[in-house]
N, C-alpha and C positions, 0 to 999 in steps of 0.2 A: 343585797348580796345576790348577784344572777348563780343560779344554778346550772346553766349548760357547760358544764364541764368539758364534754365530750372528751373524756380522759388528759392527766395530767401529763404535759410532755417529758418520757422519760429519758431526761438527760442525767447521767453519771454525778455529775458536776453538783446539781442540785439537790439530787433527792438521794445523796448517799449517806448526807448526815443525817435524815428523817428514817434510814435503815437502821443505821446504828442507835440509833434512840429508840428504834420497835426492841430491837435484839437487849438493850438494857433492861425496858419495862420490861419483856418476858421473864427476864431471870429474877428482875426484883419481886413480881408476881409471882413466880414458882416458890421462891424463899417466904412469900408471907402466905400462899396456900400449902405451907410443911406446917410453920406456924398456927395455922387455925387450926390445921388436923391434929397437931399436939394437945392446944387447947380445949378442941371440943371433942378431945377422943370419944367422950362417956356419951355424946349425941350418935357413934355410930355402929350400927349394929353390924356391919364387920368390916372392923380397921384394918385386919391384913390388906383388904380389897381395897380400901384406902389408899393404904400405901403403893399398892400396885396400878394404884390410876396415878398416882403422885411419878411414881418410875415413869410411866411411857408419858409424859405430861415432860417432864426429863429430856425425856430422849427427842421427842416432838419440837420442842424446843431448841435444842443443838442443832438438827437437822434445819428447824426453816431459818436459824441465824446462819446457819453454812449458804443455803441456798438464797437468802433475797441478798448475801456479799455479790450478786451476780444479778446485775439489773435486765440482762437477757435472760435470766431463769424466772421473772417473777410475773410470770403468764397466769393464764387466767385458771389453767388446770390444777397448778400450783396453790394459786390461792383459795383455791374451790375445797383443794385436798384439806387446805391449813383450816378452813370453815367447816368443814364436815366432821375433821377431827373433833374440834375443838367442841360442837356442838352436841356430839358422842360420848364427851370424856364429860360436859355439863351435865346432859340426861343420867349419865350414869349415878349420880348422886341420889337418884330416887332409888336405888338398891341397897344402897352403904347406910345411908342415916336414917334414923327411927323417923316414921310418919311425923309425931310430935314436934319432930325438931325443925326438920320444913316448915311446921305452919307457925311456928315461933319465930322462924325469920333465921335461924343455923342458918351460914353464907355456906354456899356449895364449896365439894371439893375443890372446884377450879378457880372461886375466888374474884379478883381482879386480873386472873390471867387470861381470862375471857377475854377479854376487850382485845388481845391480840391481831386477830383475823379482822376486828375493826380499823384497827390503824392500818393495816397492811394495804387493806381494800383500798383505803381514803387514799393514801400516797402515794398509791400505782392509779390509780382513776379515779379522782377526785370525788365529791362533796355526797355527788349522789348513790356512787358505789359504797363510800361508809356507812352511810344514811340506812341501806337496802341490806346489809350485813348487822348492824348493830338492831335492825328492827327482825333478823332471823332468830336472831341469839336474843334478843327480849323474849320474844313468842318459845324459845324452849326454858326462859325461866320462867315462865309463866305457867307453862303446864306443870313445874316444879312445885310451886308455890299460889299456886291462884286463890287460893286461901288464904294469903296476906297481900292484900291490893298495895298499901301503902310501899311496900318491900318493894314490890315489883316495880313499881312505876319509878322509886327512886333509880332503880336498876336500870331502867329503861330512858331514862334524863340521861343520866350519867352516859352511858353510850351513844346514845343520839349524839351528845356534845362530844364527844370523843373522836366522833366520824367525820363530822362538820369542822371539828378545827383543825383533824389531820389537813383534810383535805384542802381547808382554805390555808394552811403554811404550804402544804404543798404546791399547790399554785402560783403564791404566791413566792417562793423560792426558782420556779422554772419561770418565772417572769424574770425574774431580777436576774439569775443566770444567762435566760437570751438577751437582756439589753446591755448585761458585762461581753457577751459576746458581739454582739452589734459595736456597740462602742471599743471593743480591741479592733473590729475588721476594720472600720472606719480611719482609726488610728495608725493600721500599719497603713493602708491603701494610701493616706494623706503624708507618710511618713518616702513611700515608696517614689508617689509624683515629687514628692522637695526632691530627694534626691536624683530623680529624671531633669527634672528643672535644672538643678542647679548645673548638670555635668551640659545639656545641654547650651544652658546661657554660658558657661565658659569654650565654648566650640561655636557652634552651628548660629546662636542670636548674635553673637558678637561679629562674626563675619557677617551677617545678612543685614547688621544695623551698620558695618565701616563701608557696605557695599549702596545702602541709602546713601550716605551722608556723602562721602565721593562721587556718587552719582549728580546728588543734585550741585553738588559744587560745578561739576565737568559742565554740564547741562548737555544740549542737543540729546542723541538716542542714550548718553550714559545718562543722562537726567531720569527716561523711561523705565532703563535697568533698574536705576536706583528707585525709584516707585515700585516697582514689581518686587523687588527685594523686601522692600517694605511692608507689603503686602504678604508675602510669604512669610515675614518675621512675627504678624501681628497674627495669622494664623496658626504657626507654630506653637505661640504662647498658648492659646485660647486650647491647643492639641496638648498641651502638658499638662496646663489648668485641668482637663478632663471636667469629669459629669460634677454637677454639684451634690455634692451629699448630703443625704438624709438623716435626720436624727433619728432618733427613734419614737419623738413626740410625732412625727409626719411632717417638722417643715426644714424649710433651706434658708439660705442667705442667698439676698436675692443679688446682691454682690458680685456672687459667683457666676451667676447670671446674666448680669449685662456688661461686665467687664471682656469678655470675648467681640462683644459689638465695634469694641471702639478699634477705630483707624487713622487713616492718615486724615479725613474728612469730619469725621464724628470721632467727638471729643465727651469720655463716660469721667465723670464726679461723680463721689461715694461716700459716703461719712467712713471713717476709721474701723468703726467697729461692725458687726456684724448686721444685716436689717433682714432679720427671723420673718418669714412667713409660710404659711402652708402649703405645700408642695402643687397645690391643683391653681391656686390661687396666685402665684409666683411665674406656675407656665402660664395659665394666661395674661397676666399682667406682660410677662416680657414678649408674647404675639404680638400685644395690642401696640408696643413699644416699638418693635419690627415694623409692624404696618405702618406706622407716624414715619417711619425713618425711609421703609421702602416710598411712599407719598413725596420725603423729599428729593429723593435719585431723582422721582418719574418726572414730577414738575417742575423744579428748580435747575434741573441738569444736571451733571458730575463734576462741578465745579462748586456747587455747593454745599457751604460746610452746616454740621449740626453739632447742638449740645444736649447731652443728656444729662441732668442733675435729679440725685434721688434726696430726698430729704424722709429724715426716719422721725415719726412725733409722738410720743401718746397715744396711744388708739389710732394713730390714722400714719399710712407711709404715700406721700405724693413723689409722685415722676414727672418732671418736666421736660418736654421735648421741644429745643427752638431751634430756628433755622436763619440765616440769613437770606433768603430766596426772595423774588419779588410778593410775596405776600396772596393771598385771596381774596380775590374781588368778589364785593358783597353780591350776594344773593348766588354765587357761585356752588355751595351744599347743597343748597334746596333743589336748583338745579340738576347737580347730579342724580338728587336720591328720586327725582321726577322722571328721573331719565335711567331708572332702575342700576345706577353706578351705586352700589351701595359699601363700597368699603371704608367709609370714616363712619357711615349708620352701625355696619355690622362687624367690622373688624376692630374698630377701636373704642366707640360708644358703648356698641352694644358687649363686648367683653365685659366690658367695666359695671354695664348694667346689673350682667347677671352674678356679678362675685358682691353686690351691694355696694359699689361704688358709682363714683362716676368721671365722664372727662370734659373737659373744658377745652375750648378749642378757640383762640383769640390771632386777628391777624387784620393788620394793615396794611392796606400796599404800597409795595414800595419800603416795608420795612423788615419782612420778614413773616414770619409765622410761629404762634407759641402753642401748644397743647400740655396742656397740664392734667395727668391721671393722680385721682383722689382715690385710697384704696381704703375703707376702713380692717384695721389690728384686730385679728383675734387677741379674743380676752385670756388666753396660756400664750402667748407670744409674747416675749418680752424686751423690751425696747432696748435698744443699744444703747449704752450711755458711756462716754469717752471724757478723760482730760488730756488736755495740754493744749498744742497749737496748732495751728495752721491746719492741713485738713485732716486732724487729730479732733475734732470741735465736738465729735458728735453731732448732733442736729442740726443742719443749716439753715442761714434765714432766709428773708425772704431775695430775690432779685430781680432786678430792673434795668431797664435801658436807658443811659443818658448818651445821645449823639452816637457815637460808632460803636459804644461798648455794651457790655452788658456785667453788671456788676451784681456781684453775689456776696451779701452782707453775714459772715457768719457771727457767732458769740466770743471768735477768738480776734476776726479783723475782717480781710475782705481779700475777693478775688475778681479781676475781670477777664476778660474773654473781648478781643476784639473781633467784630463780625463784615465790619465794612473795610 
């Protein structure tokens, strides 16, 4: 259990029901130290004074349930004042009760209402603020009673624990408040792009996709239009789509993330469901993806096309990147990284290196070019898992090349892709 508290974040929302639970004990605490002073009247050698620690004990009471209803009043002055009282109103037991009864173990005027300024501390500044309160108010009953250790020490258990487990609900309540709150912002921001999306795909994408499709019909310079249209349409998306979001565990769907890449030339496949990774891990992964794909502009030309397939597994998410391009002729990497061109070393290899994966880089000429990135799964990341069909499959399997195609064998059927 870490102890750096560095104070409990005081949000309304979570720590008002840990108020109202101080503001109960005190009153039930006051009602059972009326009760022991009924009981041990004949232990004090002067009850009026009793009763008049019991009154401002009363009123102490009313006042700090009036004041912590107000999570901006419950400063540090505040509960210094509730600690000193209270420590005040403890000492004063050694005037009221016969010596004898002290060392018998007679519980003081204050009782179990002691422990109040313990919880207080704990729930406005956590573990170590009840800890440092509960061990003030031990050391003033100890001077009360040091003459019975056993008394004491249980005294001193009991609010030690009193401190420590405000403190750790407490915390543990402004946890779970900020990830209700993360996961509502999340919720409308996702709630806000559907419906950006959707007003825009009935305007602006429908015209810019009937503005492709006639284009390339028409051909000559409306063929061009139609490309540029295209082009502004696949952008638009990717501009609706916005940022990928963050859970609160720290990762994304990396989904969200390559689905903006694809065009009229590269072509993105994605299992159905979501493929969860850590947010550091994700942006590099989809750089090293970029660089495979910038590599095909530079050397294949702009007339060649790419496929990106992600495949989610168990412990491990691979990305495959291939091209229809005339392929690399061997001994042509070494070359480059000899000739200090280090971008498939250090853009794409070496990414992969340092997240503990790695990538694979396979190419014939004359047939193409495949790079495949192996990333291994954190072990809280958990695997997408889909039913039904088509590219609903979840997992895909593996795929290969026969003659002009490339065929991708899932668990539901199959998909090809021609490249020649």
């Amino acid at each position: 259990m870490p102890w750096d508290d560095r104070g409990v974040p005081p949000g309304r929302g979570s720590a008002e029901p840990l108020w109202r639970a101080i503001a109960v004990f005190r009153f039930a605490g006051l009602g059972y130290a009326v009760l022991l002073v009924v009981i041990n009247r004949a232990h004090y050698s002067r009850p009026d004074w009793a009763w008049a620690v019991i009154a401002v004990m009363t009123a102490w009471t009313v006042v700090t349930t009036m004041a912590y209803r107000r999570p901006e009043r419950c400063t540090p002055l505040l509960l210094g004042a509730d600690l000193v009282v209270t420590a005040g109103l403890l000492l004063s037991t050694a005037g009221l009760q016969y010596p004898a009864a002290m060392r018998t173990g007679v519980m003081p005027v204050t009782a179990i209402w002691v422990a109040g300024p313990v919880l207080a501390w704990a729930v406005r500044y956590g573990r170590r603020a009840g800890t440092v309160t509960a061990l003030i108010l031990s050391g003033c009953d100890f001077v009360l009673r040091s003459e019975d250790i056993a008394v004491v020490l249980n005294g001193v258990v009991l609010l030690l624990l009193a401190g420590v487990l405000a403190g750790h609900l407490a915390r543990l309540a402004a946890e779970v408040e900020a990830e209700r709150q993360h996961v509502a912002g999340v919720e409308a921001a996702s709630r806000e792009r559907e419906r950006l999306a959707r007003d825009i795909h009935d305007s602006v994408l429908q015209v810019l996709a009937l503005v492709q499709r006639r284009g390339a019909e028409a051909g000559g310079a409306a063929a061009e239009l139609g490309r540029l249209a295209g082009q502004q349409e696949a952008a638009l998306r990717a501009l609706v789509g916005g940022a990928p979001a963050v859970s609160a565990a720290g990762d994304v769907d990396l989904r969200s993330m390559l689905l903006p890449i694809e065009s009229e030339k590269v072509t993105v496949s994605v299992p159905a469901q979501p493929v969860r990774l850590q947010k550091s891990a994700a942006d590099e992964l989809t750089s090293a993806i970029r660089a495979a794909l910038d590599n095909v502009r530079r050397h294949c030309g702009e007339r060649a096309r790419a496929w990106v397939l992600v495949e989610d597994e168990p412990g491990l998410v691979t990305v495959t990147v291939r091209d229809d391009g005339p392929g690399i002729p061997d001994g042509r990497l070494a070359e480059a990284a000899a000739a200090g061109r280090l971008g498939v070393s250090h853009s794409i290899r070496g990414r992969l290196r340092d997240l503990g994966g790695c990538a694979t880089i396979s190419s014939v000429p004359g047939e193409g070019t495949e790079v495949e990135f192996r990333l291994p799964r954190g072990a809280a990341v958990p695997v997408a898992r889909a039913s039904g069909t088509g590219l609903g499959c979840g997992a895909w399997g593996r795929t290969r090349r026969s003659g002009s195609w490339w065929w991708t064998t899932t668990r539901c059927g199959a998909t090809r892709w021609r490249v020649t």
